[in-house]
C-alpha positions as CSV (number, residue, x, y, z in Angstrom):
1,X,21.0,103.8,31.2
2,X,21.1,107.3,32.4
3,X,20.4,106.5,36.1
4,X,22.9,104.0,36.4
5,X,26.0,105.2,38.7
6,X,28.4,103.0,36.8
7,X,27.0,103.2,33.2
8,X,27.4,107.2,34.0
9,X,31.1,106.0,35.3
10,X,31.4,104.2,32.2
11,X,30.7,107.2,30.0
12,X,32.7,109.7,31.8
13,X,29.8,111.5,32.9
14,X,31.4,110.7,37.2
15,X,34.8,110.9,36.5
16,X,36.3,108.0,38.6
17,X,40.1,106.8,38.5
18,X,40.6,103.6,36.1
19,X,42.6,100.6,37.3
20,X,42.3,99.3,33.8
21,X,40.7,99.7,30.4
22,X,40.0,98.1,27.4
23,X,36.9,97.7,24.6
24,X,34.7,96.1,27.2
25,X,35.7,96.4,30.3
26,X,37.0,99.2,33.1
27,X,38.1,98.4,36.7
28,X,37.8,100.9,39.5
29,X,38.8,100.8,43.1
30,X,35.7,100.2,45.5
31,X,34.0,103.2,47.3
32,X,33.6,101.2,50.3
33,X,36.3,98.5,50.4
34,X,35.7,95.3,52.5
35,X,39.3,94.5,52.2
36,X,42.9,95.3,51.3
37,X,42.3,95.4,48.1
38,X,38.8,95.7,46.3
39,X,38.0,96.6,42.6
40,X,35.3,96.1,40.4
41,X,35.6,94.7,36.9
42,X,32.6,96.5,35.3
43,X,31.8,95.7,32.0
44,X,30.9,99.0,29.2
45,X,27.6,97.1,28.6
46,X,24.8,97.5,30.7
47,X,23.7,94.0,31.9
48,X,21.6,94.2,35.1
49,X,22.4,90.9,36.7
50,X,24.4,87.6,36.1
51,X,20.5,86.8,36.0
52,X,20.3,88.7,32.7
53,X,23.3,87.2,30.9
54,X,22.6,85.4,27.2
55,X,25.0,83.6,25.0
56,X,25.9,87.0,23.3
57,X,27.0,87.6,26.4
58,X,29.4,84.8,26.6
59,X,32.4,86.5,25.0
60,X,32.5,89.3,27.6
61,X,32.2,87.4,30.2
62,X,34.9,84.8,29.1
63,X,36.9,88.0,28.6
64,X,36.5,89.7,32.2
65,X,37.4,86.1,33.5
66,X,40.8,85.4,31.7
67,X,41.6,89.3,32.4
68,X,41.1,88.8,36.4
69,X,44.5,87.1,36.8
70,X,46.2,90.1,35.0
71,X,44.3,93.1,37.5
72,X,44.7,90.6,41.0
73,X,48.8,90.7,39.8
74,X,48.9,94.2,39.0
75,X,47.0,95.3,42.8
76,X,50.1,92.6,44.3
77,X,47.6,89.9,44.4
78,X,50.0,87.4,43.8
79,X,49.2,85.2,46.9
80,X,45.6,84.8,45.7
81,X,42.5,86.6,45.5
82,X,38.6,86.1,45.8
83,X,36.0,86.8,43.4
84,X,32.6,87.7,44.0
85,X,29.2,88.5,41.7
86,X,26.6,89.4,43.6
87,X,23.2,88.8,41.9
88,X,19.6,90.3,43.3
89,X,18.0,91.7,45.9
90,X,18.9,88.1,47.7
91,X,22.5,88.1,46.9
92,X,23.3,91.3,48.2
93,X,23.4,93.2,45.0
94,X,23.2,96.7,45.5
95,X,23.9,98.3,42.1
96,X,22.0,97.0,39.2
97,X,24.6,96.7,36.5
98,X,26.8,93.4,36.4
99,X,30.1,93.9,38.3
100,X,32.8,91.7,39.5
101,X,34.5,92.0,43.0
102,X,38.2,91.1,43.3
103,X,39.5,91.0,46.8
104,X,42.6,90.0,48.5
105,X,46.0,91.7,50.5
106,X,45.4,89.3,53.6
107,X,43.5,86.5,54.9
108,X,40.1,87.0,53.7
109,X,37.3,85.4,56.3
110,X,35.8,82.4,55.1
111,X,32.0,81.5,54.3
């Protein structure tokens, strides 16, 4: 996907700092940060949406969720830490290829 900001990320092509990476996944600080600390867990493969997820998609996602734990302690997230997917237009999703949110670093407003 050539005009996708984070598969271009992904391939180098917008050179961004990496928190983390492995086979399948990188982790980058957010652009606009709504907190203390907030990165994205974005996986290498372009999925649009949590919408767009299949069972061959169940091993990547079972690996970006055991991995979490390991990036929230490394950012000093040891007190806790919220997640967040956003998923369409409706829930607030503003770039079209499936990313992760982990924030945390202080008390983190409630829903």
């Amino acid at each position: 996907m050539t005009d996708c900001i984070f598969c271009q990320i992904v391939a180098n092509s917008i050179p961004v700092p990496r928190l983390y990476e492995d086979e399948q996944l990188i982790v980058i600080a957010d652009k606009y940060p709504k907190a203390p600390v907030h990165v994205l867990i974005i996986p290498k493969t372009h999925i649009a949406s949590l919408d767009e997820l299949t069972p061959e998609h169940e091993p990547l996602m079972g690996h970006a969720m055991t991995i979490l734990p390991q990036i929230a302690r490394g950012q000093g997230l040891e007190k806790g830490f919220r997640t967040i997917i956003n998923t369409g237009y409706g829930g607030g999703q503003e770039i079209f290829h499936l990313h992760i949110h982990l924030l945390g670093g202080g008390r983190l407003p409630g829903f």
